[in-house]
C-alpha positions as CSV (number, residue, x, y, z in Angstrom):
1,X,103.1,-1.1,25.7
2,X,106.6,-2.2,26.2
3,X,107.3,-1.3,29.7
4,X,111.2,-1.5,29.4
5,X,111.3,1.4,26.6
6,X,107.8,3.1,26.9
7,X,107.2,2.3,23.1
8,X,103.2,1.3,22.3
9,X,104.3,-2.1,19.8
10,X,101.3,-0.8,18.1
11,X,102.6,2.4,16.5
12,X,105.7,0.7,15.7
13,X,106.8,0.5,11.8
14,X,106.9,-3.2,11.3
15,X,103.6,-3.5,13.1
16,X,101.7,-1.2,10.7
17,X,103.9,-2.8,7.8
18,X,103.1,-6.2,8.8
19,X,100.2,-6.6,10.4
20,X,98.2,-3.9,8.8
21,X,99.7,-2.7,5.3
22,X,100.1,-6.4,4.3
23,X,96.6,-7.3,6.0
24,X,97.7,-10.1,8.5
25,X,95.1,-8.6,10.0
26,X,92.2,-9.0,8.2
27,X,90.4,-6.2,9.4
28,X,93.8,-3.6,9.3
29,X,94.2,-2.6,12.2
30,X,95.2,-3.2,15.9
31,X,92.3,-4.2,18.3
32,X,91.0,-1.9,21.4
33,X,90.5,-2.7,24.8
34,X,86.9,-1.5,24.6
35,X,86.5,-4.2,21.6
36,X,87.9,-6.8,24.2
37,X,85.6,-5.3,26.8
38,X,82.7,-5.8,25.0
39,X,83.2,-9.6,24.3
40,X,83.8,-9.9,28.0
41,X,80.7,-7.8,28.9
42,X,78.6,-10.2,26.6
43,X,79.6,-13.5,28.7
44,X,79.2,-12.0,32.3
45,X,75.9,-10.5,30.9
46,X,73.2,-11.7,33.1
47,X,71.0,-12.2,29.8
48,X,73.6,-14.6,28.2
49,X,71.9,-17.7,29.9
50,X,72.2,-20.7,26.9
51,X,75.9,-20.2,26.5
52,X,78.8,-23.2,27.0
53,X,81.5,-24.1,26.3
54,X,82.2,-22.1,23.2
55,X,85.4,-20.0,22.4
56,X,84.9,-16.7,21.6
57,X,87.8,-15.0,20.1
58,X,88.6,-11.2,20.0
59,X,91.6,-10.9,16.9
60,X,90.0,-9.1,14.0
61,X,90.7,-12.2,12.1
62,X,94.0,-12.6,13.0
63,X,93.5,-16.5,13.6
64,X,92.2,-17.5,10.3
65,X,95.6,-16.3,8.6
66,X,97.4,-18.9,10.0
């Protein structure tokens, strides 16, 4: 959310144009926080024991456009 106008970037036209309608996200559609959450819950769990050094990312695809 922008603080300086109160506009969520997200809902914006050239977001959903961009980003979504033209599939530069591959999966369509903005990412939540609980998705992010998630990832993050994952490498603090106390089960996730044989992980290093890895690089998890949380962009619906996003990086394998570029």
């Amino acid at each position: 959310m922008s603080r300086s106008t109160g506009t969520n970037e997200l809902e914006t036209d050239s977001f959903k144009e961009i980003y979504v309608k033209r599939r530069r996200i591959p999966l369509a559609r903005a990412g939540q926080p609980e998705e992010v959450a998630e990832a993050a819950l994952f490498l603090a769990h106390p089960r996730n024991t044989y992980m290093t050094g890895q690089v998890l990312v949380v962009d619906g695809g996003l990086s394998v456009v570029f």
